[in-house]
C-alpha positions in Angstrom: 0.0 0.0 0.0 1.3 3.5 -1.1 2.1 6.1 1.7 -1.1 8.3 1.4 0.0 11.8 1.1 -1.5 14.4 3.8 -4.5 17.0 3.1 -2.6 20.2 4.4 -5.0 22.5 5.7 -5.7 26.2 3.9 -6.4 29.0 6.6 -8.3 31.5 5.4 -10.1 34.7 6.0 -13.3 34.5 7.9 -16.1 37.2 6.8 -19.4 37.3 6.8 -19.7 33.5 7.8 -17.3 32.2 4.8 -14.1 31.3 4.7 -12.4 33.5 1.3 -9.2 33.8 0.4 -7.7 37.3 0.4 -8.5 39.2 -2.9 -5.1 40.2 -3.1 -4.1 36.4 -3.7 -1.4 36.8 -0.9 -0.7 34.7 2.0 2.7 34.6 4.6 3.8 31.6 6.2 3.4 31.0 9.8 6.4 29.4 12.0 6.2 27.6 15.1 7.7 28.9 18.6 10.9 27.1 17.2 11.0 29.1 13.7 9.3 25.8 12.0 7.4 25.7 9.6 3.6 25.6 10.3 1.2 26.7 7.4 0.8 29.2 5.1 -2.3 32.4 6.7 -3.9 34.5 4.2 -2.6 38.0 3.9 -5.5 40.3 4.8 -5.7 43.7 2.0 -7.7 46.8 2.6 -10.7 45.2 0.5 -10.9 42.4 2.7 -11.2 44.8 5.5 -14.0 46.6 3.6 -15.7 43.6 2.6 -15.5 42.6 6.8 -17.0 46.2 7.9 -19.8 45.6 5.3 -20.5 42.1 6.7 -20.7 43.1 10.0 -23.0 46.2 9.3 -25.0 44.3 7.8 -25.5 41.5 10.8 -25.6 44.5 13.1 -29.5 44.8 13.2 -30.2 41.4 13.6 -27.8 40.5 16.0 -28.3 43.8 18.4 -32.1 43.4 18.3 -31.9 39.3 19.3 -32.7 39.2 23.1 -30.3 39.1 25.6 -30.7 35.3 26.4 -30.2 34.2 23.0 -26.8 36.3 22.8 -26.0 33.7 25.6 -27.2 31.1 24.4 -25.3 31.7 21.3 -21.8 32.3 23.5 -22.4 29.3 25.4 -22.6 26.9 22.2 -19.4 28.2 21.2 -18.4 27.3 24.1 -19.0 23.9 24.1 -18.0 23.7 20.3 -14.7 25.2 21.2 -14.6 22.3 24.3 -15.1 19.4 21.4 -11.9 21.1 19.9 -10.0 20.9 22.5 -7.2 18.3 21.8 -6.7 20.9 18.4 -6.3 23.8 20.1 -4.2 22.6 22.8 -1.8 21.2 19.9 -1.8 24.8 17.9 -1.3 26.9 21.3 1.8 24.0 21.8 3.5 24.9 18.3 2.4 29.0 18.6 3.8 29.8 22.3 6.2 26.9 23.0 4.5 25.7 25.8 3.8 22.4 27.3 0.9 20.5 27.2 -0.7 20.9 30.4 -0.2 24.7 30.2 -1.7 25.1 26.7 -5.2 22.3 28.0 -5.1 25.0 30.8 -5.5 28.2 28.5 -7.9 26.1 25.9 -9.7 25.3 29.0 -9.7 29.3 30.5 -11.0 30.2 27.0 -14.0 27.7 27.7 -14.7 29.2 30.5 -14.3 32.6 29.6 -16.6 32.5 26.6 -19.3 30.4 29.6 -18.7 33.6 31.8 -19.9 36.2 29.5 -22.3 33.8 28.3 -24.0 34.7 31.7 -23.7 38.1 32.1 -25.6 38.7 28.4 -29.0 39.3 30.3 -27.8 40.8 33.7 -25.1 43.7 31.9 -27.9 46.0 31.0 -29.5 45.6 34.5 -25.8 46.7 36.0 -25.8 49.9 34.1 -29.4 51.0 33.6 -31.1 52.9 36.1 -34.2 54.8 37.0 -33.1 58.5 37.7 -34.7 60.8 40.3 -36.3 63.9 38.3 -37.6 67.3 39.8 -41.1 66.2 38.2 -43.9 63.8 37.4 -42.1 61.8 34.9 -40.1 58.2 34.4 -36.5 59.1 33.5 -35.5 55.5 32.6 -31.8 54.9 31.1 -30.7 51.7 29.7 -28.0 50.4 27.2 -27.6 49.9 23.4 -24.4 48.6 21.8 -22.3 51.0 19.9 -22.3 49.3 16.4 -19.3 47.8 14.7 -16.2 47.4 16.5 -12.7 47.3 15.1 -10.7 45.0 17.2 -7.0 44.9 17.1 -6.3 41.4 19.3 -3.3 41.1 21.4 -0.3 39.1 19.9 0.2 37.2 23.3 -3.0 34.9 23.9 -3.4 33.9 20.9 -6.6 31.8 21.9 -8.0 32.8 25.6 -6.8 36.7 24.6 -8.1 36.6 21.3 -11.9 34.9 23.0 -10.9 37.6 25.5 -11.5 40.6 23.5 -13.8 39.1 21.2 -16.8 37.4 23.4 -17.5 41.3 25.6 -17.9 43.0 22.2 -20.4 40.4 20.7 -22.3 39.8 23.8 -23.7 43.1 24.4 -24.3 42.8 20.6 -22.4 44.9 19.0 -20.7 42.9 15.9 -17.0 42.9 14.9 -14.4 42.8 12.8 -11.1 41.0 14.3 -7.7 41.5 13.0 -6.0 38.5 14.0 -2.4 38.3 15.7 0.0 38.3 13.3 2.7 36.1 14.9 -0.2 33.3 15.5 -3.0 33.2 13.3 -3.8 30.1 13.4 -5.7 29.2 16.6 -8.0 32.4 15.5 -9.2 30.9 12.0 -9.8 27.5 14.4 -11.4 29.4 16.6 -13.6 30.9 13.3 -14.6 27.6 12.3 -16.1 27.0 15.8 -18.0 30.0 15.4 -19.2 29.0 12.0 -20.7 26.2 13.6 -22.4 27.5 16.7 -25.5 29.3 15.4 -23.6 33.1 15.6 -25.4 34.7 12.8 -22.8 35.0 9.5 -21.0 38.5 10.3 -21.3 39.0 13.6 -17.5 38.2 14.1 -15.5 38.3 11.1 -11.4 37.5 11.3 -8.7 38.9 9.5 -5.0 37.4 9.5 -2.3 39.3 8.3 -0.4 42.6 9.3 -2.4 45.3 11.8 0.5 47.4 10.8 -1.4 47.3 7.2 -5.3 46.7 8.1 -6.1 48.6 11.2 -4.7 52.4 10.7 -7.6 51.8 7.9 -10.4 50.4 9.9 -10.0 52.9 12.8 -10.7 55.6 9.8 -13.7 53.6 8.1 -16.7 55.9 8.6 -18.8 53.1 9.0 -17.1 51.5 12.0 -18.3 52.7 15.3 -15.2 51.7 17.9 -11.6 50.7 17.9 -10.6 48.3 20.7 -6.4 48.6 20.1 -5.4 46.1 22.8 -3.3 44.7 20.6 -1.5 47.6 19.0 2.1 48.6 19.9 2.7 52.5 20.7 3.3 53.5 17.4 0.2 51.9 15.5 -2.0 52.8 18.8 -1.3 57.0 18.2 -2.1 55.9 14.2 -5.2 54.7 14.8 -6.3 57.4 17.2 -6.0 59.9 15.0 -8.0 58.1 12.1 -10.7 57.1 14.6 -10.9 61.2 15.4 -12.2 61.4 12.1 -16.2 60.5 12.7 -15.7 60.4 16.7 -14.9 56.6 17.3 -14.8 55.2 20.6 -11.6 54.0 21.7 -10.0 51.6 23.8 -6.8 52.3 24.3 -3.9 49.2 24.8 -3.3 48.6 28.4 -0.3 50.3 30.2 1.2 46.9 31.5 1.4 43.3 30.3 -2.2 41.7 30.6 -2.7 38.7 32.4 -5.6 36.7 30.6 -6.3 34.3 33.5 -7.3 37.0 35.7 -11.2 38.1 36.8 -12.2 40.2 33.0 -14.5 42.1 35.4 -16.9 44.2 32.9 -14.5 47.2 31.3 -14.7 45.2 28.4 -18.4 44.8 28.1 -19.4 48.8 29.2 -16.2 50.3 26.7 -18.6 49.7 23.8 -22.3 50.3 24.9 -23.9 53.5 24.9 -27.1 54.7 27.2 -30.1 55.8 25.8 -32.2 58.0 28.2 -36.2 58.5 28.0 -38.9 60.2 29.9 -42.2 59.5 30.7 -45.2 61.4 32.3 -46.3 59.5 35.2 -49.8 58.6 35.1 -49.8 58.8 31.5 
């Protein structure tokens, strides 16, 4: 019997629930921890990013008018896709960071529960920041939240899985929909990571994940007029500075990178859920 020759796997772009190459054609190749070779990633151009803020504009009003509880729902069946992957993603986080095998079942196993954490707090975030105000009159002065819109997120090149679900599951949950660009260093647990989402019922453009260089794609999403927020945890000092000044353009929101190292394993708390939701604020005549 003849050797049977291996089916090397393609990653690709993930946008609006498909997996396309770039439109550029390009692609770089992605080493281990120990400078071998791993695969070849998909290049992301500055069409694919415009093709990525279209997608996710368009999933925005389905996705921020779903309720609450199905936004949970939703996070906790990627969830326990991304648990069935498990002996996958331990072996990419191996190759991508260098480390052992326990360590990386540890951080598959933090993602798991990260993404189960938010999963909770889908229906009880808006009941943390909305309020019913006092008012000098007869009226209801109710506030509660709304997401932002689209969010640009730049995701941090350490973490390649748990930071990556990290920055990912507090944007989506409050329903705001996304466009990822990918750490360029290790891609590929993030395309594995978008074939779980494929499969776990998240409408098609809600998250959408570019590979390739932030350097290159996200000066340009943080001035895309039609994306709402920048979340630059990510970006290095120089490309942070770029991107504010773009995202000044049509009044972004921003989240700037953190002044020291971030330490994935730690509480999230809910920064990352409030950065991108706005408060609407209505009266009401009582008795009315």
């Amino acid at each position: 019997m003849s050797e049977r020759l291996a089916v090397r796997k393609t990653y690709k772009l993930f946008i609006g629930g498909a997996f396309p190459r770039s439109e550029s054609g390009r692609s770089y190749v992605v080493n281990s921890s120990k400078g071998e070779f791993l695969a070849n990633a998909s290049k992301a151009s500055r069409k694919d990013a415009r093709e990525a803020v279209a997608a996710a504009r368009k999933a925005f009003p389905g996705w921020s008018a779903a309720t609450a509880y199905n936004r949970g729902q939703i996070l906790y069946r990627v969830a326990e896709m991304l648990e069935g992957r498990r002996s996958q993603f331990v072996a990419e986080l191996v190759d991508a960071d260098g480390v052992g095998v326990r360590k990386a079942g540890e951080l598959v196993d933090a993602a798991v529960d990260r993404l189960v954490w938010y999963a909770g707090w889908s229906d009880k975030i808006g009941a943390i920041r909305g309020s019913a105000n006092p008012v000098a009159g007869p009226y209801f002065n109710l506030s509660s939240t709304e997401p932002t819109g689209v969010v640009a997120v730049v995701a941090p090149e350490a973490g390649p899985l748990l930071g990556l679900v990290s920055v990912i599951a507090p944007v989506i949950v409050t329903g705001n929909t996304c466009v990822v660009v990918a750490s360029e260093r290790a891609p590929l647990p993030s395309i594995t990571l978008a074939e779980v989402l494929a499969t776990s019922d998240l409408p098609g453009g809600v998250v959408n994940i570019l590979t390739g260089s932030a350097a290159e794609i996200a000066p340009w999403l943080a001035g895309h007029m039609d994306v709402n927020a920048i979340d630059l945890t990510g970006a290095d000092a120089e490309l942070a500075v770029t991107c504010e000044e773009a995202a000044a353009e049509n009044l972004k929101r921003v989240l700037r990178p953190p002044s020291a190292k971030v330490d994935w394993l730690a509480d999230p708390g809910t920064e990352r859920m409030t950065a991108f939701l706005e408060t609407k604020t209505v009266w009401h005549p009582i008795g009315t």
